[in-house]
N, CA, C and O atoms as a GROMACS GRO file, in nm:
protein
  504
    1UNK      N    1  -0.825  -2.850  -5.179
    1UNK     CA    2  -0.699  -2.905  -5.138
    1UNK      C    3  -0.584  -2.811  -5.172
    1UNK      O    4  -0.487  -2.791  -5.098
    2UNK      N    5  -0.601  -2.761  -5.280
    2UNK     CA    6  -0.468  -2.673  -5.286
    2UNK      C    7  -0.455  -2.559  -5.200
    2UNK      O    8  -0.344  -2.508  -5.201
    3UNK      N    9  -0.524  -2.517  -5.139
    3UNK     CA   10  -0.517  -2.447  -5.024
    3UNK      C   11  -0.449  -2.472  -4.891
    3UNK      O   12  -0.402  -2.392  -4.810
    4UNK      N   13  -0.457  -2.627  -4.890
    4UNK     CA   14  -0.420  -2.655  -4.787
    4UNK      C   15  -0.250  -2.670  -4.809
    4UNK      O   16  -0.170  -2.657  -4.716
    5UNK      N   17  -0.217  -2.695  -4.925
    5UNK     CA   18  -0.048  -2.678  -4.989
    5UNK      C   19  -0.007  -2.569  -4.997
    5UNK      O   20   0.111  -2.540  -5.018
    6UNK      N   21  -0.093  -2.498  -4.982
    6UNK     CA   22  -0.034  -2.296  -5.004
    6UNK      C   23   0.036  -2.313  -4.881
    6UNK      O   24   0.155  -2.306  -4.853
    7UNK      N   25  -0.094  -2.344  -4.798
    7UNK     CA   26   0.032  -2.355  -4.648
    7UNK      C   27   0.099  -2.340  -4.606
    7UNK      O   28   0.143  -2.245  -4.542
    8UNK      N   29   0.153  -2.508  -4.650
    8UNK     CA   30   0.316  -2.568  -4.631
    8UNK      C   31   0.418  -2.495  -4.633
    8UNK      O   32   0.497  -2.507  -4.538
    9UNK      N   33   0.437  -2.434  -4.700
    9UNK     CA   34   0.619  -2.340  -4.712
    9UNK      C   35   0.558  -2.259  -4.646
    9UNK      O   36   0.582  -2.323  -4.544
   10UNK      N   37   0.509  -2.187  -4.615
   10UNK     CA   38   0.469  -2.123  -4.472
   10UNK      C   39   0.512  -2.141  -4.340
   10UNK      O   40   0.580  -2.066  -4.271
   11UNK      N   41   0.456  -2.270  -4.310
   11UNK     CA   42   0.480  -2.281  -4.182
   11UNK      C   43   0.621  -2.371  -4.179
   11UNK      O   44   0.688  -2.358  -4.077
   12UNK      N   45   0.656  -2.435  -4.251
   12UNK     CA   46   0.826  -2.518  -4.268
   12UNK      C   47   0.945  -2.356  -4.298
   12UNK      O   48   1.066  -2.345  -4.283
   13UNK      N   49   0.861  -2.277  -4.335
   13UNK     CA   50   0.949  -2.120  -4.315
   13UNK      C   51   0.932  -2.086  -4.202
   13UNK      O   52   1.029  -2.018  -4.172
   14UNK      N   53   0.848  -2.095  -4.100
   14UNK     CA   54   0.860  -2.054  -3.961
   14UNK      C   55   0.921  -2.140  -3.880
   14UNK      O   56   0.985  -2.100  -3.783
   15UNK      N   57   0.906  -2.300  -3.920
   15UNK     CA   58   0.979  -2.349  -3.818
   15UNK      C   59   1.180  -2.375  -3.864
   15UNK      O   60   1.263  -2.423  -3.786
   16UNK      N   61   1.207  -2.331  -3.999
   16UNK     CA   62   1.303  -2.333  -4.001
   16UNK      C   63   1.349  -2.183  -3.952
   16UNK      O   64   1.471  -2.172  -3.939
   17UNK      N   65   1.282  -2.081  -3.928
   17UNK     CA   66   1.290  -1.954  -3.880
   17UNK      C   67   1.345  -1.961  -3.692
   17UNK      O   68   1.427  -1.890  -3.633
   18UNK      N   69   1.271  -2.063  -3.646
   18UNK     CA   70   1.257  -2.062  -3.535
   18UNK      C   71   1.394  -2.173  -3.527
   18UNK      O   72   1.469  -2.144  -3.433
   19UNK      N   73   1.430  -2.267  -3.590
   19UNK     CA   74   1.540  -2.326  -3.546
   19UNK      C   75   1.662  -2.273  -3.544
   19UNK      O   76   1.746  -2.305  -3.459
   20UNK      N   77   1.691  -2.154  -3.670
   20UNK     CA   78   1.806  -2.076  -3.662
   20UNK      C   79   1.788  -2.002  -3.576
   20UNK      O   80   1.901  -1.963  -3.543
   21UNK      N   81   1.693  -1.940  -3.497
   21UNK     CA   82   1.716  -1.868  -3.401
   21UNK      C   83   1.773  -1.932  -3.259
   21UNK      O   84   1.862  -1.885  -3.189
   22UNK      N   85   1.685  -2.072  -3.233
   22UNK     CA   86   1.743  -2.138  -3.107
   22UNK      C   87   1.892  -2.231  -3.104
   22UNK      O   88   1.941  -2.305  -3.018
   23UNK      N   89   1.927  -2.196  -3.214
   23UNK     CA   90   2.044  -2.274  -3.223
   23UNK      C   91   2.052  -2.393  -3.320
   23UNK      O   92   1.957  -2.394  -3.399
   24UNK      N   93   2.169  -2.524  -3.340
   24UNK     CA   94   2.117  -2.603  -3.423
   24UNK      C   95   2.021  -2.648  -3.391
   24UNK      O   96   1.949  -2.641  -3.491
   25UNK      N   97   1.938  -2.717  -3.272
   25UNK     CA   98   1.869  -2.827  -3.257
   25UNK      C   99   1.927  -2.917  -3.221
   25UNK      O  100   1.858  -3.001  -3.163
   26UNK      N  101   2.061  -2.945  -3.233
   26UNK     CA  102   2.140  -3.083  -3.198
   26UNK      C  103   2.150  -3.056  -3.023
   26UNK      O  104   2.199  -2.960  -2.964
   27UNK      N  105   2.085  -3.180  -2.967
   27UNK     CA  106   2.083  -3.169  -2.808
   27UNK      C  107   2.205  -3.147  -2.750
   27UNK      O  108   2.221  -3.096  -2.639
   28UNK      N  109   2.349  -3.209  -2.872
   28UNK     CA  110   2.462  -3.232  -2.814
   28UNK      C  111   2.532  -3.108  -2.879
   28UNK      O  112   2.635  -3.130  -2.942
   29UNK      N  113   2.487  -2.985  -2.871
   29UNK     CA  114   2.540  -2.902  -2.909
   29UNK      C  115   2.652  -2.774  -2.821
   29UNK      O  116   2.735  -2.696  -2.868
   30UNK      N  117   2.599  -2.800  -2.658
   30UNK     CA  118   2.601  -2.790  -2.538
   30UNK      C  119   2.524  -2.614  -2.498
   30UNK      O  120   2.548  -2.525  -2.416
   31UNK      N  121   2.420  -2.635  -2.615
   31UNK     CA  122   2.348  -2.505  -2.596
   31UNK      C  123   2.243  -2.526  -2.509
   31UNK      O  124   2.151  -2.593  -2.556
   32UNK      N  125   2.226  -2.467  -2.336
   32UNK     CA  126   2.191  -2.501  -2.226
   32UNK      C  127   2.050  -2.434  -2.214
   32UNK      O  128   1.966  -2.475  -2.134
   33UNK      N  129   2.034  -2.338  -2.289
   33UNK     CA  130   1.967  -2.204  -2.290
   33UNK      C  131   1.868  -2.207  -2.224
   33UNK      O  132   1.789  -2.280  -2.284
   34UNK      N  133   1.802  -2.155  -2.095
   34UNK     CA  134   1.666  -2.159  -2.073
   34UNK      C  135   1.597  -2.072  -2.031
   34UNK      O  136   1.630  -2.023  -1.922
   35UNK      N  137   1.486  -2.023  -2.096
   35UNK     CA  138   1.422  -1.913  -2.062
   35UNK      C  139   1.341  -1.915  -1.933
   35UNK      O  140   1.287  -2.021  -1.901
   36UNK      N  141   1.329  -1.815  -1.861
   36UNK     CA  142   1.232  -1.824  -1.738
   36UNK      C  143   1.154  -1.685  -1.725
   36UNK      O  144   1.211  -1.577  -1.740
   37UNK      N  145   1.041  -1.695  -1.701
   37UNK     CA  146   0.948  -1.569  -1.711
   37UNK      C  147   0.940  -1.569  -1.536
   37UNK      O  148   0.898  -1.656  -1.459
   38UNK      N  149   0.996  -1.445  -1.512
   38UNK     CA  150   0.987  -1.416  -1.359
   38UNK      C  151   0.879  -1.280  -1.333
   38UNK      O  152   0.889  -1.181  -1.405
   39UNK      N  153   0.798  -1.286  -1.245
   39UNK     CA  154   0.736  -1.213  -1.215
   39UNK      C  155   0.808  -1.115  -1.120
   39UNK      O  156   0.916  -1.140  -1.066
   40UNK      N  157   0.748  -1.016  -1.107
   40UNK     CA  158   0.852  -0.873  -1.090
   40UNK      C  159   0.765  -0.921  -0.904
   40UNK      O  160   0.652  -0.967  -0.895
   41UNK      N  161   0.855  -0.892  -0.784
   41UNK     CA  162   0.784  -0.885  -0.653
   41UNK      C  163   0.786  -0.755  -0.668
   41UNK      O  164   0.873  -0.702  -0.736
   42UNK      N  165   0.678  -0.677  -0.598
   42UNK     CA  166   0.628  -0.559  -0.527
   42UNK      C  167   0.638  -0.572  -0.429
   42UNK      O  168   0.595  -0.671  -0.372
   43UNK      N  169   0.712  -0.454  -0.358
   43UNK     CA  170   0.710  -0.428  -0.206
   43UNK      C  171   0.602  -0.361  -0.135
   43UNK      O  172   0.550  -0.259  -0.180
   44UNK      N  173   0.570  -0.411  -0.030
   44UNK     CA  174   0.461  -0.322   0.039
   44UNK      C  175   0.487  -0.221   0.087
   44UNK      O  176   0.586  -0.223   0.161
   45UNK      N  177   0.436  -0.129   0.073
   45UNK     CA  178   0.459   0.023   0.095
   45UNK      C  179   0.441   0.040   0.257
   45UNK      O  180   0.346  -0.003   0.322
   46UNK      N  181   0.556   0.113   0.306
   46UNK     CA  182   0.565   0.101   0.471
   46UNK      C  183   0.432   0.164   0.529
   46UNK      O  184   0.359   0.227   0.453
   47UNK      N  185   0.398   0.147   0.674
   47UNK     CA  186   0.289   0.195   0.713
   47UNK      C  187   0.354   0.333   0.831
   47UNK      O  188   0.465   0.382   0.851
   48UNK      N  189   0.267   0.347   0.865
   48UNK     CA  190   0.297   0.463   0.957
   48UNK      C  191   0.191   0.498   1.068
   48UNK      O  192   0.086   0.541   1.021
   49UNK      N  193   0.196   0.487   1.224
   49UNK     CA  194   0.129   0.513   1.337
   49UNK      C  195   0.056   0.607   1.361
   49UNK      O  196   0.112   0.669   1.452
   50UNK      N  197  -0.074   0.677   1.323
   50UNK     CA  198  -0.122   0.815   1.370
   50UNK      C  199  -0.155   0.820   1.507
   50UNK      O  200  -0.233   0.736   1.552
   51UNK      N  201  -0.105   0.908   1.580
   51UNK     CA  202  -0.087   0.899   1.752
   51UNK      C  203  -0.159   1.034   1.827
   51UNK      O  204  -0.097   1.140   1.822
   52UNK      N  205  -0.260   1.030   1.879
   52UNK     CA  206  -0.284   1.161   1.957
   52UNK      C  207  -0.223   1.180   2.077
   52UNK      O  208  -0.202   1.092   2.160
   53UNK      N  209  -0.189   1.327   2.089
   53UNK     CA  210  -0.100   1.350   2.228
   53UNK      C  211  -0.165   1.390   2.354
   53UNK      O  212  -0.273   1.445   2.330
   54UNK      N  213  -0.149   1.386   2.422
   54UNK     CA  214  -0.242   1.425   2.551
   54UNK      C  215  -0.201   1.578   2.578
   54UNK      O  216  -0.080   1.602   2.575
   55UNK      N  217  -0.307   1.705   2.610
   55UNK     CA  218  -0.284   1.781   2.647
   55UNK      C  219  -0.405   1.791   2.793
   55UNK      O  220  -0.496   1.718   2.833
   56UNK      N  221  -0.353   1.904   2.832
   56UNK     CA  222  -0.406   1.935   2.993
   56UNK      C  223  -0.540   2.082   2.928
   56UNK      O  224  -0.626   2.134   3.001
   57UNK      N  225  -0.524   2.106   2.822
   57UNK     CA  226  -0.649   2.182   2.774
   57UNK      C  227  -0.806   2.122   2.659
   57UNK      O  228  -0.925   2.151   2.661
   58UNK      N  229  -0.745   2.056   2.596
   58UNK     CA  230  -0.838   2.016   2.513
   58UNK      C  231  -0.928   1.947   2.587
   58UNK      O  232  -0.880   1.879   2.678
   59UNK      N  233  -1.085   1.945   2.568
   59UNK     CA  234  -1.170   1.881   2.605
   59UNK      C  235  -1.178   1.716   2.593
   59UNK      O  236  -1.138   1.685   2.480
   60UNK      N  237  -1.213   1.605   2.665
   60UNK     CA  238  -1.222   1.478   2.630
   60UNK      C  239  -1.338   1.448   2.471
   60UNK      O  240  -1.333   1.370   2.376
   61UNK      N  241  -1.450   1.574   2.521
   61UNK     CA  242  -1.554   1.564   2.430
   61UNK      C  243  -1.536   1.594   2.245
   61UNK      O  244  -1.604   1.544   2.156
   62UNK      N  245  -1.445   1.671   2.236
   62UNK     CA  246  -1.355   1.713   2.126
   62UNK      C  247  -1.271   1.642   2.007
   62UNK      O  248  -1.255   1.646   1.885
   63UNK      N  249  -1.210   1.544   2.173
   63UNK     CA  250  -1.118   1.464   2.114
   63UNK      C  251  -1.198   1.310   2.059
   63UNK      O  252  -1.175   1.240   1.960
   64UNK      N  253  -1.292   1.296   2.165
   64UNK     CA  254  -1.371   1.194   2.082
   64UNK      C  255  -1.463   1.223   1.948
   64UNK      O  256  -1.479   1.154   1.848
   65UNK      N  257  -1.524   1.368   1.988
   65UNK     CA  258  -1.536   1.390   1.814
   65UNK      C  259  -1.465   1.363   1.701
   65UNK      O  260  -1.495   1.282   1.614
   66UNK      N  261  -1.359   1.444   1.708
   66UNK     CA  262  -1.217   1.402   1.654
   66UNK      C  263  -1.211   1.266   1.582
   66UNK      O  264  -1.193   1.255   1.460
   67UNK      N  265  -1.229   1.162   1.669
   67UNK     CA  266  -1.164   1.030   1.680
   67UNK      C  267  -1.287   0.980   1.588
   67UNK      O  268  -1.257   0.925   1.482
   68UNK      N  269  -1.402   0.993   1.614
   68UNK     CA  270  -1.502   0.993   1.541
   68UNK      C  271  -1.555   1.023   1.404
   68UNK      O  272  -1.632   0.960   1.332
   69UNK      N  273  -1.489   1.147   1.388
   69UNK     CA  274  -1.545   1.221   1.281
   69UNK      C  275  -1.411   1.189   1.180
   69UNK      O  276  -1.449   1.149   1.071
   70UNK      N  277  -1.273   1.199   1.193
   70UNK     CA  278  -1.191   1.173   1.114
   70UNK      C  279  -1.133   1.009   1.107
   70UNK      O  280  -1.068   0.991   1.004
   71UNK      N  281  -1.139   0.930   1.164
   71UNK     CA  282  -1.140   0.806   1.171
   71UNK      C  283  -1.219   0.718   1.230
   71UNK      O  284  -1.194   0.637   1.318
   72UNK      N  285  -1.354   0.750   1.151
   72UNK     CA  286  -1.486   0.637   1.141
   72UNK      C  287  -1.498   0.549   1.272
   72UNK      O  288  -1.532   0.432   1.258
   73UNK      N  289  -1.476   0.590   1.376
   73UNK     CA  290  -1.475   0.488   1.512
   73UNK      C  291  -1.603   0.550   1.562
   73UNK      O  292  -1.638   0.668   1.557
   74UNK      N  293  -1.659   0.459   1.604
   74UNK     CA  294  -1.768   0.460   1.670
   74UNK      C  295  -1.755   0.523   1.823
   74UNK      O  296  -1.644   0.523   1.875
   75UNK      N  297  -1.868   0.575   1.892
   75UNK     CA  298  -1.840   0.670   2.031
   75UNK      C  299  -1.783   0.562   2.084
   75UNK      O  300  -1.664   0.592   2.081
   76UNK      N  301  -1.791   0.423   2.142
   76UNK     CA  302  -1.774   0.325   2.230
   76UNK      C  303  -1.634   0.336   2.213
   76UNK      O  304  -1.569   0.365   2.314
   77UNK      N  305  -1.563   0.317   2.087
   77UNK     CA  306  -1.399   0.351   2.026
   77UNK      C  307  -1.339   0.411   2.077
   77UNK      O  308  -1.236   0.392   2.142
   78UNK      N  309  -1.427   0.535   2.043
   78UNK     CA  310  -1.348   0.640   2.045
   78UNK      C  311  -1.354   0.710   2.221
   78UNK      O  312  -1.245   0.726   2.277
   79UNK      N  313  -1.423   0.729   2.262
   79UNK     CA  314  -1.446   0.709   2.374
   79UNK      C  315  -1.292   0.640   2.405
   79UNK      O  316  -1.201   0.719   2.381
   80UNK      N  317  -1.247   0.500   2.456
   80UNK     CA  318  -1.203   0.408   2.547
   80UNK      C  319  -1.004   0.490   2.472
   80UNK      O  320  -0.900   0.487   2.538
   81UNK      N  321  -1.019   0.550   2.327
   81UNK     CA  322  -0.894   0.579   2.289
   81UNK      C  323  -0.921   0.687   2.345
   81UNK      O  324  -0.905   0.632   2.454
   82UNK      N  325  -0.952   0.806   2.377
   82UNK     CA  326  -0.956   0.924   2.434
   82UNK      C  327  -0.930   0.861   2.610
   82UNK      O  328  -0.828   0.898   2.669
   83UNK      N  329  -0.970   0.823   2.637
   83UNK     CA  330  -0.960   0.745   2.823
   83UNK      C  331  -0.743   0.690   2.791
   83UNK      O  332  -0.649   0.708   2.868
   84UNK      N  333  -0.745   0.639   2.681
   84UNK     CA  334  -0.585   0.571   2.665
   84UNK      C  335  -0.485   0.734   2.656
   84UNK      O  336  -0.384   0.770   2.717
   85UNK      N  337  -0.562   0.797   2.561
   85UNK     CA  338  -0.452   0.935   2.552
   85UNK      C  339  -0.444   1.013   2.696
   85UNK      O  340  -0.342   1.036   2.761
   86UNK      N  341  -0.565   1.045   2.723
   86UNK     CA  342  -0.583   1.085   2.891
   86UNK      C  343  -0.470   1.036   3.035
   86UNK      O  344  -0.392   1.090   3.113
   87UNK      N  345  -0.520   0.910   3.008
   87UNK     CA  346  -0.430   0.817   3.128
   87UNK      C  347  -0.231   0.782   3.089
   87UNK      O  348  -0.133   0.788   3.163
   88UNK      N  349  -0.247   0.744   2.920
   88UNK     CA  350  -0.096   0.719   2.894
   88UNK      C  351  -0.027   0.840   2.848
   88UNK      O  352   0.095   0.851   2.864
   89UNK      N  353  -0.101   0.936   2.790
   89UNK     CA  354   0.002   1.048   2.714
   89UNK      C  355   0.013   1.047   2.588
   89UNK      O  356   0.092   1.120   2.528
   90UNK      N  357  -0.084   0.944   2.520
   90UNK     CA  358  -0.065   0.892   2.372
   90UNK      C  359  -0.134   0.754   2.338
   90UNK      O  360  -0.144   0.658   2.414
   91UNK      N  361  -0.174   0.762   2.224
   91UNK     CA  362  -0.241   0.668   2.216
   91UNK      C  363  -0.221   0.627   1.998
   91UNK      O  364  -0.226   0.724   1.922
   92UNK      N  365  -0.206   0.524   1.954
   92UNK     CA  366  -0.247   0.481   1.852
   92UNK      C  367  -0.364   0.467   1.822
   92UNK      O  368  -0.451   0.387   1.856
   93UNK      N  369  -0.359   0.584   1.732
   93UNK     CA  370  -0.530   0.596   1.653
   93UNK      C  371  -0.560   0.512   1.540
   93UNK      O  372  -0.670   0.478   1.496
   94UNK      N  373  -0.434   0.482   1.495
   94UNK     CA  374  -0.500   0.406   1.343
   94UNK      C  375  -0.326   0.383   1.289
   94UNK      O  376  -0.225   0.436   1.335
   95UNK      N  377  -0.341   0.273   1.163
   95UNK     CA  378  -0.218   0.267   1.111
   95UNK      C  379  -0.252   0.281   0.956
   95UNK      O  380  -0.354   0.229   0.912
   96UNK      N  381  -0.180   0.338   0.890
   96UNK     CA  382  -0.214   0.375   0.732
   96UNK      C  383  -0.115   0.386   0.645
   96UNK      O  384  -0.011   0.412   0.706
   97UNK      N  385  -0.098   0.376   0.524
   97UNK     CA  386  -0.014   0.416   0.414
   97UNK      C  387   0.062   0.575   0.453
   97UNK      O  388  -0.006   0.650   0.523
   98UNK      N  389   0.174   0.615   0.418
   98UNK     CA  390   0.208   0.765   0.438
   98UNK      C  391   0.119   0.874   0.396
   98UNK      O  392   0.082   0.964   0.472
   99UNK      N  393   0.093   0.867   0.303
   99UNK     CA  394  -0.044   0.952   0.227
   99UNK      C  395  -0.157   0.975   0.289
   99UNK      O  396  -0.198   1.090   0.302
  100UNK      N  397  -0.217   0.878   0.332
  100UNK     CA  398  -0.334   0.819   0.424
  100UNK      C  399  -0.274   0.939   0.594
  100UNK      O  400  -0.293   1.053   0.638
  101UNK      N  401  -0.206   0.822   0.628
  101UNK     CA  402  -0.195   0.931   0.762
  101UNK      C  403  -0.083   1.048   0.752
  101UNK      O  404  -0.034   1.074   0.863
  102UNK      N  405  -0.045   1.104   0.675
  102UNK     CA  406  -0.033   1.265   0.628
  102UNK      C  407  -0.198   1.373   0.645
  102UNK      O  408  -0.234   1.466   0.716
  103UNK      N  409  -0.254   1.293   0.539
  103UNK     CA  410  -0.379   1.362   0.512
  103UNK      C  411  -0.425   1.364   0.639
  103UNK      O  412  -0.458   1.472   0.688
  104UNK      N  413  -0.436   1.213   0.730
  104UNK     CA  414  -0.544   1.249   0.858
  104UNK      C  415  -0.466   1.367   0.973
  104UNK      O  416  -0.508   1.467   1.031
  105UNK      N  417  -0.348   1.303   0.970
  105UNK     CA  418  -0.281   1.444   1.098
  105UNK      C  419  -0.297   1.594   1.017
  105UNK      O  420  -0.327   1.695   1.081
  106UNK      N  421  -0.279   1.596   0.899
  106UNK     CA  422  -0.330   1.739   0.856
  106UNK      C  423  -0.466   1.824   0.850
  106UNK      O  424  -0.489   1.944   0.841
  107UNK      N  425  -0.554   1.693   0.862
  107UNK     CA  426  -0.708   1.742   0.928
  107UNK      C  427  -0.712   1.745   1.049
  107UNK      O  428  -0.741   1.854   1.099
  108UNK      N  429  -0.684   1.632   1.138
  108UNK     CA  430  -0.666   1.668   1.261
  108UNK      C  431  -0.662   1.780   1.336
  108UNK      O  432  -0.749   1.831   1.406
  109UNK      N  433  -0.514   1.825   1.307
  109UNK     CA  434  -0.395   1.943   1.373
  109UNK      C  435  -0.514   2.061   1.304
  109UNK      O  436  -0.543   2.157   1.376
  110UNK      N  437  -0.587   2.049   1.151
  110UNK     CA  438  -0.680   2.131   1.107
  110UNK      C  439  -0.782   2.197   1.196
  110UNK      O  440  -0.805   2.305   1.250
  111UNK      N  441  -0.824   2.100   1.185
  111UNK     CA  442  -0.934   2.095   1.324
  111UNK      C  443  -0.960   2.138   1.405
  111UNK      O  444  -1.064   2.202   1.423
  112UNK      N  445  -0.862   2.115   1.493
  112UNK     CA  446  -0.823   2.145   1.621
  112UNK      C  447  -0.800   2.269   1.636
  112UNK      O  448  -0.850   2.322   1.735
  113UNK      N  449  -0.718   2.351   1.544
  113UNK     CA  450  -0.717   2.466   1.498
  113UNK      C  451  -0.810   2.599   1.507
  113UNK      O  452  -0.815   2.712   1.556
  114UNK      N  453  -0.874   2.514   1.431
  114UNK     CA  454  -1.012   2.630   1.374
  114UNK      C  455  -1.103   2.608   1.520
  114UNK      O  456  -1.190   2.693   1.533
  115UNK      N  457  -1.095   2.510   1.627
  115UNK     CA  458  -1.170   2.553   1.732
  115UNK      C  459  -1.106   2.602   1.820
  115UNK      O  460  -1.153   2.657   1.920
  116UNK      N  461  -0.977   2.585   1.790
  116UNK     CA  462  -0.919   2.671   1.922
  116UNK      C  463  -0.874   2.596   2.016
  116UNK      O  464  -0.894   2.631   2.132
  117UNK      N  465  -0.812   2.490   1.990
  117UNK     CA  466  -0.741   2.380   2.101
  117UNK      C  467  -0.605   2.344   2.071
  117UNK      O  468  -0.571   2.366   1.955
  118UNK      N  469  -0.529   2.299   2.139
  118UNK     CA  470  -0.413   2.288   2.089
  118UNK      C  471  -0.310   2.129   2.083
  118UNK      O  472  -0.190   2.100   2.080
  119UNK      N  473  -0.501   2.028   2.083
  119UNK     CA  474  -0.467   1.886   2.027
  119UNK      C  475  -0.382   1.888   1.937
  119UNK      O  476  -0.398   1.954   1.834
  120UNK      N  477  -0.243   1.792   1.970
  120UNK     CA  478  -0.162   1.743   1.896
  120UNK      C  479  -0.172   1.607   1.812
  120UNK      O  480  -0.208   1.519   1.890
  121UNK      N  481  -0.153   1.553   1.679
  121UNK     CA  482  -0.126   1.474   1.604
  121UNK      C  483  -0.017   1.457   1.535
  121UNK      O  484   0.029   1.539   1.456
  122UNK      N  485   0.045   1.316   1.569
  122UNK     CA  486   0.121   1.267   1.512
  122UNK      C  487   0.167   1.148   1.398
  122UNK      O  488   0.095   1.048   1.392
  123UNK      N  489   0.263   1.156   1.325
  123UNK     CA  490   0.262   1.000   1.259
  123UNK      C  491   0.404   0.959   1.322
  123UNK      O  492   0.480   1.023   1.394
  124UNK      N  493   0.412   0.836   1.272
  124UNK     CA  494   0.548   0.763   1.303
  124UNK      C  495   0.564   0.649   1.214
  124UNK      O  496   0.458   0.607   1.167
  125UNK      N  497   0.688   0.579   1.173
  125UNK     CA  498   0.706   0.491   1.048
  125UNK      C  499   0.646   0.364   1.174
  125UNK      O  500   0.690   0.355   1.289
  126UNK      N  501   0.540   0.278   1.114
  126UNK     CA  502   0.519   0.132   1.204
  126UNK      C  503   0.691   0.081   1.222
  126UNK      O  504   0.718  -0.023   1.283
   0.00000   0.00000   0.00000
């Protein structure tokens, strides 16, 4: 039992600790105070359009590699977006974080490069 009296002034020291801090305690004191724990919002990070351009040299077969090999689309995909760049002049390949489609138009335009074509890639803010 005397253990359990060591206690006491213990915790009657914390809660008189804690009353001088919040004020008297008297409701009619007109101390209003109220705390609120707000969670911080995060914004979503903007996206951005990767767009192939239509040229009058590059092969169709190329560009569906392309479409294939740097953004995981299957021939059937990639295929019907190569037929859209062909016929419109441009086409939306994919939408991504800035980072994301930086990196892909920089392989792309890479690419294209090292075989000797002069497929264009673009981004744009969505």
């Amino acid at each position: 039992m005397l253990h359990d009296t060591a206690m006491i002034p213990l915790i009657m020291h914390f809660n008189d600790t804690v009353m001088s801090t919040q004020g008297s305690g008297n409701p009619d004191d007109g101390d209003t105070s109220v705390v609120v724990e707000t969670k911080p919002k995060t914004k979503r990070p903007p996206l951005y359009k990767v767009l192939l351009l239509n040229d009058d040299y590059t092969p169709m077969e190329f560009v569906v590699h392309v479409l294939e090999r740097f953004f995981g689309l299957n021939h059937a995909q990639s295929f019907e977006i190569m037929l859209t760049v062909h016929k419109k002049g441009v086409a939306v390949v994919g939408v991504f974080s800035h980072e994301v489609a930086e990196t892909k138009v920089g392989q792309v335009m890479d690419f294209a490069r090292r075989h000797q074509h002069p497929l264009q890639c673009t981004m744009e803010k969505e």
